[in-house]
N, C-alpha and C positions, 0 to 999 in steps of 0.2 A: 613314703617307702624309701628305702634307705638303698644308697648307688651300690649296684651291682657289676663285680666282674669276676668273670668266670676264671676259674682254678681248673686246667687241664685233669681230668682224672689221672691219666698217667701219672703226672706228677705227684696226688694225693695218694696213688699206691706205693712209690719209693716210698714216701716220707712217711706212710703208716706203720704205724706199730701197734702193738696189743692185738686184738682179733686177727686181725687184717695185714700184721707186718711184722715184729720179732718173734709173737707166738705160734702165727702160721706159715710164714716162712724156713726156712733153715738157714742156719749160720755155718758162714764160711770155715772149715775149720782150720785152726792154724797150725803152720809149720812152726814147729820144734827144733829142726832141725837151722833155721835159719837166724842169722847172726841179732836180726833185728830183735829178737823175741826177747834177748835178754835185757832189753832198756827199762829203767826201773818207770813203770807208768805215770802218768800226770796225777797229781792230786786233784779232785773233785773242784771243776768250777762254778761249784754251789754251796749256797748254805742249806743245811738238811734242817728240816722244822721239826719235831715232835709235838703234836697235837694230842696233851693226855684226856683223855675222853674213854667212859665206860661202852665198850661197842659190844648192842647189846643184839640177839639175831631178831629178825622183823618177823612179827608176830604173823599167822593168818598162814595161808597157804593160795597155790594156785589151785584155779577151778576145774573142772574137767572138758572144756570146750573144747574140742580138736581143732589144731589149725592146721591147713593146708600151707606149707611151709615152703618154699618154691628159691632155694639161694643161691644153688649149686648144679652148672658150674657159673661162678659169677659173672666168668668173661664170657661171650660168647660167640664162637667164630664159624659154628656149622648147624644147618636149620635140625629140628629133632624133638626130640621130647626133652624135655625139663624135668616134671616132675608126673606121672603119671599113678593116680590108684581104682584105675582101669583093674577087672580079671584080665588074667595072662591071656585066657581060652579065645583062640581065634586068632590070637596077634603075629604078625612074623615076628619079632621080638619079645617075646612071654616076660624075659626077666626086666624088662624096663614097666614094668608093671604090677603095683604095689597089694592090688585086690584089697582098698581098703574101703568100703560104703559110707557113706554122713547121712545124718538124720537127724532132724532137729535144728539146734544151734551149732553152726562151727565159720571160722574164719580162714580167711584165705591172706595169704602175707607174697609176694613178689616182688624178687628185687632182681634184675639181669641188665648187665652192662656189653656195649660190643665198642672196639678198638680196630678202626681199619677194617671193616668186611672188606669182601671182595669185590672189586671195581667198585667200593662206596654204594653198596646195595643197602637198601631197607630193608631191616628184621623187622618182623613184626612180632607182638608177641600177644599168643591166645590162652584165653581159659575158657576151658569145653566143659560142661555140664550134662550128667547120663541119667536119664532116667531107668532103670530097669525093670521097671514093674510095668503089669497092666493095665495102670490107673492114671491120668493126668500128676505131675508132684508140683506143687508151687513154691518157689522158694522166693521168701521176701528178701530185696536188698535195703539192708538197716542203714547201715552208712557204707558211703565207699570212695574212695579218691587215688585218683595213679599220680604221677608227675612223671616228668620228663627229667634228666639232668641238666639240659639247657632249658630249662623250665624254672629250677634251682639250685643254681649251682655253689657247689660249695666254695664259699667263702668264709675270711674273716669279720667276724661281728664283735661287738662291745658285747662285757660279761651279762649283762641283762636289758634288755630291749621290752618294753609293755607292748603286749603282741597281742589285741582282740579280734583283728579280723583277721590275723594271720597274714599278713604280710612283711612278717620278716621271719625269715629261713637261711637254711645253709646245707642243703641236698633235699634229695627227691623224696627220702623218708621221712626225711624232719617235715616236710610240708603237709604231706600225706596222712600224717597222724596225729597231726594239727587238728587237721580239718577232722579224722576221725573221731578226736578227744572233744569238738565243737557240735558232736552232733552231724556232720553233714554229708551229703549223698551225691555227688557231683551228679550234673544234667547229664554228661555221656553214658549214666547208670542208670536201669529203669529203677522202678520201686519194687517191680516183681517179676518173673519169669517163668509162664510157666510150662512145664515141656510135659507134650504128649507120652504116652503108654511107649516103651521102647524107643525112646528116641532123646536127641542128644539139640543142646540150643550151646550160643556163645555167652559166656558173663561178660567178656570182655576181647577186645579186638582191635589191639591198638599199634600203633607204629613205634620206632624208636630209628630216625632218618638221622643220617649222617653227614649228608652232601652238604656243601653251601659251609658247613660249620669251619671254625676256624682252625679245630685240629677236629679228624673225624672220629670224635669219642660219644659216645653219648649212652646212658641208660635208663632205665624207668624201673620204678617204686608204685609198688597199689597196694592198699589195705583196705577187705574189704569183711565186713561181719554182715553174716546171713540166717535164714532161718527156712528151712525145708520141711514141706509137711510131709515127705515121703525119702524113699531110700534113691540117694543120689551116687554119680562117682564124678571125680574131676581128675581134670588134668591140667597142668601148663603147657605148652608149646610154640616154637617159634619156625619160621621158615621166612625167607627174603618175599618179599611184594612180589607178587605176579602183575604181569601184564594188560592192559586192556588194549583193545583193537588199535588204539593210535599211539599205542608202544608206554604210553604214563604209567608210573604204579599205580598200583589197585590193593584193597582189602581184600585178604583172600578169604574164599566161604566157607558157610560151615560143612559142606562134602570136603572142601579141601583139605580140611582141618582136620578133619574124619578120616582122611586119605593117608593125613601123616599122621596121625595115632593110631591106623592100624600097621601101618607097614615101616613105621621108621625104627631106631635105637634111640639110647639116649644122646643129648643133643654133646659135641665135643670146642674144645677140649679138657676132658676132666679134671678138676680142681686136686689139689694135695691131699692123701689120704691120711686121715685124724691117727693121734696115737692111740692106741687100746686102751679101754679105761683101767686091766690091771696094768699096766705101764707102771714102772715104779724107778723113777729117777729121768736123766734123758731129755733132750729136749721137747715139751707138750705143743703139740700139733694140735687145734681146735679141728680143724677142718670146716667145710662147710654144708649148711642144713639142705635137704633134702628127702622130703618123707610129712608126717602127718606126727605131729609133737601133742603134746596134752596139754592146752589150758591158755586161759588169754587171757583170764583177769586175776589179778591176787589183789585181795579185798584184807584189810586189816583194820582190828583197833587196836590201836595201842595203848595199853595203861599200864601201871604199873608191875602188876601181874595179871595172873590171867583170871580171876575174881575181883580185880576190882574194875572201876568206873570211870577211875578219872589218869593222867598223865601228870604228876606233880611235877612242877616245876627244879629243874636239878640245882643242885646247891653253886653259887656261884663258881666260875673256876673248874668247876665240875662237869664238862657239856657231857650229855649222853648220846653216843650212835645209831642209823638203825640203818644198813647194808643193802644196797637196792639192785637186785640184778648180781648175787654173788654167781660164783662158779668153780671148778677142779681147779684149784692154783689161786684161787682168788676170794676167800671166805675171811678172810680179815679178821681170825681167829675167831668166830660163831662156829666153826664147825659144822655150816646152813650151807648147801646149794640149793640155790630159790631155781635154778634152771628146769626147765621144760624137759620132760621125760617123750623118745619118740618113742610114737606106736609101732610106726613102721619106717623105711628108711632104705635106701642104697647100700651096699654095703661097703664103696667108694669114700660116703659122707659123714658128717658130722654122727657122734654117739647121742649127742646131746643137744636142746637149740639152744645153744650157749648165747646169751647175751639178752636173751626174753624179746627178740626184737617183734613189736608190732604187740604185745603184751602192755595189756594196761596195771596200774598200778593205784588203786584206787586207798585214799590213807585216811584214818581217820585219829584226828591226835586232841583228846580231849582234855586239853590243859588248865589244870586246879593252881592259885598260889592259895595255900593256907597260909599265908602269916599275915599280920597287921599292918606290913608292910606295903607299898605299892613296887611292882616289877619290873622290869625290861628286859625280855626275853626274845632271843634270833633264831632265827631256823637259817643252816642252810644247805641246801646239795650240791656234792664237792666229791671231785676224786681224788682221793687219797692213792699213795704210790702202791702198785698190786702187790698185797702180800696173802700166804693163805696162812700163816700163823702170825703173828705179831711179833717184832721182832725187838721192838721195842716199849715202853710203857704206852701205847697210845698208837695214834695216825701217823703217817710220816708223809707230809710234806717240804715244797723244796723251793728256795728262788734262787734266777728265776728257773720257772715250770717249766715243764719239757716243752717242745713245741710243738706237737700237733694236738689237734683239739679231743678231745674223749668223752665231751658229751657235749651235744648239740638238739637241743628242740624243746619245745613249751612245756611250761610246766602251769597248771591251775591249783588257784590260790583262795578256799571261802574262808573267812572268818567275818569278825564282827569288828569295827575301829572303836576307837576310844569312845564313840557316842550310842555304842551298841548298836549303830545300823552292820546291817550283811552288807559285805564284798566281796565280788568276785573279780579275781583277776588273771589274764593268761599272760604269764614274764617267759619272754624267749632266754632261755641262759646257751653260753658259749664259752665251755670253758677249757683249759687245759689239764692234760694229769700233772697234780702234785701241785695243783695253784692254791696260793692260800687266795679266800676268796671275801669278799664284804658280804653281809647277810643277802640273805634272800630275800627277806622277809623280818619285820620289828616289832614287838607286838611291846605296848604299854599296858598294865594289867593290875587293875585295882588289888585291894588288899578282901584277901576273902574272896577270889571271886573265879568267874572259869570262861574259857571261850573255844568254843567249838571249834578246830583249825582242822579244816581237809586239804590235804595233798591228791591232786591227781596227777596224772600222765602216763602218754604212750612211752613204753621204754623204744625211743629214736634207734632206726636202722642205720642212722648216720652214728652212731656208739659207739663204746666200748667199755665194759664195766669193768671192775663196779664201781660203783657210786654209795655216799654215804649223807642220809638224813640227820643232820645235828641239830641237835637243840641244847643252847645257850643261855643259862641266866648272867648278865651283868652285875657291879656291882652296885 
């Protein structure tokens, strides 16, 4: 396992940019009036790259699975609701409740951070599950995994790490959906839940403590996909540790939990509110998610068009792209937003769940060389400088790359090697925006011949898109 040291949050939220820092924030605006404005600016301390490549939009779409989207507001300084789709009916608070039902398949995504509570109290944070009906509902847990931030903190890693068991990370997300893209169901989760005729159970009930730490920051990350055999409703929520008799915190119960979804607001203080999607020019505001988004998985084949079979390999010099996680500002001239459409939502919060976080991306890239020749052909995923038209012949990367990182966590890898056995492999990548990068991936590739190449991954809460899937033949 590779040495660990923690990266104050604090300090990852100055330094962030894209989601999280020049496009949701606001910029300072400048005086005109003053003497300094007139200095003619520095020239660029970089070399700008053009990476010409045909960027083609990624086939497939997303599915219709609802996720319970839980992001906003991300800091968190007073106990409340988070994200409730509770009916209003009964509540002292009606509008913090979204009245929206699950049944079936849908996934639950949470991500909340706190900075400094009060006397260094413990949030806790819950997800309460309703049954409404007359019937017992059973809801299986498929996979499910939370982290802590001092659990995973974000760090600098090398651009790709071989990651099978998962242990190498860099936040709470990237861990989290790790573990979810491996299959697995942390012990702290049952396999099943199942809650009586009218009545209400915890999925989760966990802490996120402060004390003791070395600056009191701390958050936690869970992604969790479920399966209900009846009409459910959920919610997030958070309030400080209660007491036990000899004064230690305690997990608080599910009356108490109960207690605060019917009688609280939403939790404060509330995040930036997003721009209007007819906005047209202006600085774009993402904002952040809150509400019940559509879809968790986008499944794709890609080939050449959309009747054939295979993925030919592109002419040397010629890489092809394929955009992972576009969005409003960031479509990299496909004219595609792959973003999650919400059902329902705040109307404080995000329009959109911009970044697909906790979205898997499942790829399937059937690669044919026809010619007589033998190949050597790269794949790799890479972010390119955000544009949503193209401004130039191709990609535009830069050295060196900006400095903060803009995509962080595993990616799986099957194909077949040279001796035609299957491999599977899970490469943690760490990279920055606009980095030119070494392959992801090599593939050697007889003359006449094909190999099966799947791309998986959770698109990482620790992100920022987009991202672009290239594929490279050599000469």
């Amino acid at each position: 396992m590779l040495q660990r040291k923690q990266i104050p949050s604090y300090i990852l939220s100055i330094l962030a940019i894209g989601l999280t820092g020049g496009l949701y924030f606001g910029c300072a605006k400048q005086d005109t009036n003053s003497p300094v404005t007139a200095q003619t600016p520095p020239p660029p301390s970089y070399q700008e790259i053009v990476q010409p490549a045909e960027v083609r939009p990624l086939p497939g779409q997303l599915d219709t699975v609802p996720m319970f989207n839980s992001n906003s507001p991300e800091w968190v300084k007073t106990p409340g609701i988070l994200l409730s789709t509770f009916p209003g009916n009964g509540k002292k608070v009606p509008s913090a409740h979204l009245n929206f039902p699950f049944q079936g398949r849908f996934d639950v995504f949470v991500h909340h951070q706190t900075h400094t509570p009060k006397d260094l109290q413990t949030f806790y944070l819950g997800v309460i599950l309703h049954n409404p009906t007359s019937t017992p509902v059973t809801v299986n847990v498929l996979q499910a995994a939370s982290y802590l931030t001092q659990d995973a903190p974000y760090i600098k890693l090398p651009t790709y790490v071989e990651n099978p068991n998962n242990t190498v990370y860099a936040g709470p997300g990237d861990r989290a959906g790790t573990d979810v893209l491996q299959g697995k169901r942390q012990a702290n989760f049952p396999d099943k839940i199942v809650i009586p005729p009218n009545s209400s159970r915890m999925l989760m009930n966990l802490p996120t403590p402060v004390r003791n730490l070395e600056k009191p920051i701390n958050g936690r990350s869970a992604i969790i996909r479920l399966q209900s055999s009846g009409k459910v409703y959920a919610a997030s929520l958070t309030m400080f540790a209660p007491k036990d008799a000899a004064g230690k915190d305690r997990a608080p119960t599910l009356e108490e939990w109960q207690n605060l979804l019917d009688t609280s607001g939403l939790a404060m203080p509330r995040d930036k509110a997003p721009s209007p999607p007819e906005q047209k020019g202006g600085q774009l505001i993402y904002g952040r998610v809150a509400g019940v988004a559509s879809g968790s998985l986008w499944k794709a084949q890609i080939t050449d068009s959309a009747g054939s079979k295979d993925l030919t390999l592109p002419q040397p010099e010629k890489p092809i792209s394929y955009p992972i996680s576009t969005l409003r500002g960031g479509q990299l001239g496909t004219g595609q937003n792959q973003t999650a459409k919400m059902l329902v939502r705040y109307p404080d919060t995000a329009y959109e769940a911009h970044g697909n976080y906790a979205v898997e991306y499942n790829l399937t890239l059937p690669l044919y060389n026809p010619t007589n020749q033998q190949k050597t052909v790269t794949l790799t995923l890479e972010t390119p400088l955000k544009e949503d038209r193209l401004s130039k012949a191709g990609l535009r990367f830069r050295k060196p790359s900006q400095d903060f990182p803009f995509f962080r966590g595993t990616v799986r890898l099957s194909y077949k090697d040279e001796a035609g056995k299957p491999v599977t492999r899970y490469v943690h990548l760490w990279h920055k925006t606009g980095q030119v990068l070494e392959p992801l991936l090599t593939l050697t590739m007889p003359a006449n011949s094909r190999n099966n190449l799947r791309v998986d991954l959770i698109y990482p809460p620790d992100s920022t898109p987009p991202q672009v899937l290239t594929l490279k033949t050599l000469k």
